[in-house]
Every structure is written in structure tokens, then in C-alpha cells.
C-alpha positions in Angstrom: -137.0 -113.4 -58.5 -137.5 -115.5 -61.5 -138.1 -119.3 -61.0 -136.4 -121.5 -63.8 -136.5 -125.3 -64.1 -134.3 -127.8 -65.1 -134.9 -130.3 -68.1 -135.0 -132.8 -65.7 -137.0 -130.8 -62.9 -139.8 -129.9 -65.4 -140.1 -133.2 -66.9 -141.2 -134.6 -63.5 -143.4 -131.6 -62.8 -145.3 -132.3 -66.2 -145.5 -136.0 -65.2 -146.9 -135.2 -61.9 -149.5 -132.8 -63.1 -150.8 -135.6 -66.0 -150.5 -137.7 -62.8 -152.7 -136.1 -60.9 -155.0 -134.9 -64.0 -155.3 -138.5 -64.0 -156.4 -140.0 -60.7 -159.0 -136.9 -59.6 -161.3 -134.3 -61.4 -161.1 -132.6 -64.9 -159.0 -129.6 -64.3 -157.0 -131.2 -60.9 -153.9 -131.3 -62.2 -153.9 -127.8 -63.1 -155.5 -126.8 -59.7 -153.0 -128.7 -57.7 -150.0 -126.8 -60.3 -151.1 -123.0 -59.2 -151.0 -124.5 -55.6 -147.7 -125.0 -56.2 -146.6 -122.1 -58.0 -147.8 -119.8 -55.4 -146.2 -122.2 -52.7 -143.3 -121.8 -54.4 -143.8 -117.6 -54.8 -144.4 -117.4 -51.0 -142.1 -120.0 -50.0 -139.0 -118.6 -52.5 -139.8 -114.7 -51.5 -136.5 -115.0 -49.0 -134.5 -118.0 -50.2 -131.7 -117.8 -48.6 -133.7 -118.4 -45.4 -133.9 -122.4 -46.6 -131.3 -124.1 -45.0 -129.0 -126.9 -47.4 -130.5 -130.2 -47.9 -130.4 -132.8 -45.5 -129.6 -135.4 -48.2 -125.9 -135.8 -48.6 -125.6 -136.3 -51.8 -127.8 -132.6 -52.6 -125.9 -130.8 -49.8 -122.5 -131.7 -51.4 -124.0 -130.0 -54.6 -125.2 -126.4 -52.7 -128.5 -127.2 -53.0 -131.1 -126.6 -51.0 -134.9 -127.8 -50.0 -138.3 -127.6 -48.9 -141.4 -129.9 -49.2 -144.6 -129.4 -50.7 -146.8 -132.2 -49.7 -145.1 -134.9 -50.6 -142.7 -133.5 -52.7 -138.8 -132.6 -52.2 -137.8 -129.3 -54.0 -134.2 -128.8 -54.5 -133.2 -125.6 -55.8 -129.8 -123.5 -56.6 -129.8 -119.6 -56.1 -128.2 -117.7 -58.7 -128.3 -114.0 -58.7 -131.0 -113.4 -60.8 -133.0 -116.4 -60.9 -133.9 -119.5 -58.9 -132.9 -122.8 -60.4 -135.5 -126.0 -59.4 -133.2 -128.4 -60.1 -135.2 -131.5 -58.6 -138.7 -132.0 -57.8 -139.0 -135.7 -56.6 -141.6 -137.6 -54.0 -140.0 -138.2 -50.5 -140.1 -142.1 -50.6 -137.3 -141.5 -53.6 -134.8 -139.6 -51.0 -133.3 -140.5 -47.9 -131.8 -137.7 -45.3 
């Protein structure tokens, strides 16, 4: 199933690869990026298998969430394509 990404969603997943680019070794923020994307290719397989967030304000919108490290994924599932729709650090959400 095809993985899509909000304006917003995408935004912050640049920002967090320059991020980490940043603090480590030439070519970390790229490393840490296909970590993710095959997270998200294992994780996403089956995804109605991830229950709605625990956030109130995400769960009153359909969404629903994993974590990847440190990270909050919400998502949508549309028929033919998964919609990341938010991709912020856990501090920045309460459940």
C-alpha cells in the first residue's frame, strides 16, 4: 500500500532528518530516514491492526498511531493509500 504524507507531516520529517544530519555523522540523517521507511513498510503491512490514538484530540479525527523512537505517527487509511498525517516527538502530545 502506498504511503503518502501530508504538507505538514513531511515538513517535520525533513526538519528531523536536517536535525539529525546535524547533531551525528555525514550521512545520519539519511541512515536514521530508511530506518524509518522500512519501520514504517513492516509496521503499515496490516494497518488496520493499529488501534486509534490514545490522544483525544487525534482519536476524535480517526486517526491512528504508533511510535518510532521518539516519534508519534498518526496516520489515516484510505483505500488505496496510507495518509501520515502527523509525525511529531512524544513530549509535544499528551494521551
Amino acid at each position: 500500500m502506498q504511503i503518502n504524507y501530508t504538507n505538514e507531516a513531511f515538513a517535520s520529517l525533513i526538519n528531523l532528518v536536517n536535525f539529525v544530519e546535524s547533531k551525528n555523522t555525514a550521512n545520519a540523517g539519511m541512515r536514521w530516514l530508511s530506518r524509518f521507511e522500512a519501520f514504517l513498510q513492516e509496521t503499515l503491512f496490516n494497518p488496520a491492526k493499529i488501534k486509534l490514538c490514545h490522544n483525544l484530540a487525534f482519536n476524535r479525527l480517526g486517526l491512528r498511531c504508533f511510535y518510532f523512537n521518539h516519534r508519534v505517527v498518526a496516520f489515516s487509511v484510505y483505500k488505496d493509500f496510507i495518509l501520515i498525517e502527523a509525525l511529531l516527538h512524544k513530549s509535544r502530545i499528551s494521551d
